[in-house]
N, C-alpha and C positions, 0 to 999 in steps of 0.2 A: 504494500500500500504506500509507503515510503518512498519506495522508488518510482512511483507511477506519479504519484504528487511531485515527486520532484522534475518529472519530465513534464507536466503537464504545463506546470508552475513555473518553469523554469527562469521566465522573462521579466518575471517579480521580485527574484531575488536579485541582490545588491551581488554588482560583478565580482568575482573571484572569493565569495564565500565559500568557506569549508563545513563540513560535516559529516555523518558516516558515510559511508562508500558500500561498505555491504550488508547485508541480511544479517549480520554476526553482529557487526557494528550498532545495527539499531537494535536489535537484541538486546545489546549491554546497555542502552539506554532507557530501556524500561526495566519497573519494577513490580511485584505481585500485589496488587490491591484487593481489598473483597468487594461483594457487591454493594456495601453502602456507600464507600468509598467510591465507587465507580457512578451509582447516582450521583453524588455530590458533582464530581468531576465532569460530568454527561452534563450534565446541566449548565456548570458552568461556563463550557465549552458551545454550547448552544444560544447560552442568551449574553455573555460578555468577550470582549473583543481582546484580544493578548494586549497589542497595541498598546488601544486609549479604551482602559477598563472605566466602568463606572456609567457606560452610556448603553445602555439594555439593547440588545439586535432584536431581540424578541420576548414573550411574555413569560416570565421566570415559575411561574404556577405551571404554564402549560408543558415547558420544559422538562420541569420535574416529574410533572404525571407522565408525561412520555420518555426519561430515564427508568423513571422505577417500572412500565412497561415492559420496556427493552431486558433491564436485571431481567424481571421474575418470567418472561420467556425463556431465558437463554437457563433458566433453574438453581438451584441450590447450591451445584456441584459444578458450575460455572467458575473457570478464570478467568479473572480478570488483572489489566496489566495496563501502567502508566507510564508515562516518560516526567510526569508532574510529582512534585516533590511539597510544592507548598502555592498558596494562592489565598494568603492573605491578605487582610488592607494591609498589612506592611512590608510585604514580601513576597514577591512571583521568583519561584526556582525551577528548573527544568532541565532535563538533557536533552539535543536537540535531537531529533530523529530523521531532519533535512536540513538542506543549506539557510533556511532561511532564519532572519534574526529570529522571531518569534515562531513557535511551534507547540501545539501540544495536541497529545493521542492517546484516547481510550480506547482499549482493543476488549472482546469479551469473548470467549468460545464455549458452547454447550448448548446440549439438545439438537444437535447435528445445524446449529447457525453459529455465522460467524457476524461481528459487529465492531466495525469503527469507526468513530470520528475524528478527524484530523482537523486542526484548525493551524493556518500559518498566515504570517504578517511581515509586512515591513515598515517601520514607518519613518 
């Protein structure tokens, strides 16, 4: 997914930016979340901008009922997995998972689906 975003995207990111290269690579930049965690994340990812947080894309109620969807589809015994580390008012942390300055990805697998959102930015 990574790689497909980065090719799509490719003309938004800032010239000669680095980041992983391979499947391994963005691998080591995530980490095992559970599914509240991955609400929390799905959501945020959905209705604030990496960017210029604070300015809602979309309605944060509706967001949420359609994260906690998503969790309790994919079931109990679902992984889930982040590249985001923190996203508070006082501090956004992350590993990037593309070239681009801002990125962040909730990945989930079970019940035979698979689910990501990828958000990335430049500003």
């Amino acid at each position: 997914m990574a790689a497909k975003a980065e090719r799509a995207w490719r003309d938004y990111a800032v010239a000669g930016a680095v980041g992983p290269d391979t499947p391994e690579e963005v691998e080591q930049a995530l980490s095992q979340i559970d599914g509240e965690r991955a609400v929390e994340l799905l959501t945020y990812l959905a209705v604030e901008d990496l960017v210029f947080p604070g300015t809602p894309r979309r309605d944060r109620a509706h967001a949420h009922r359609a994260a906690e969807r998503v969790v309790r589809l994919l079931g109990q015994q679902s992984a889930w997995y982040a590249n985001i580390t923190e996203l508070s008012p006082q501090a956004r942390a992350w590993d990037p998972v593309t070239r681009h300055t801002f990125d962040g990805v909730v990945a989930g697998i079970g019940n035979g689906f698979a689910v990501v959102l990828l958000q990335v930015g430049e500003d």
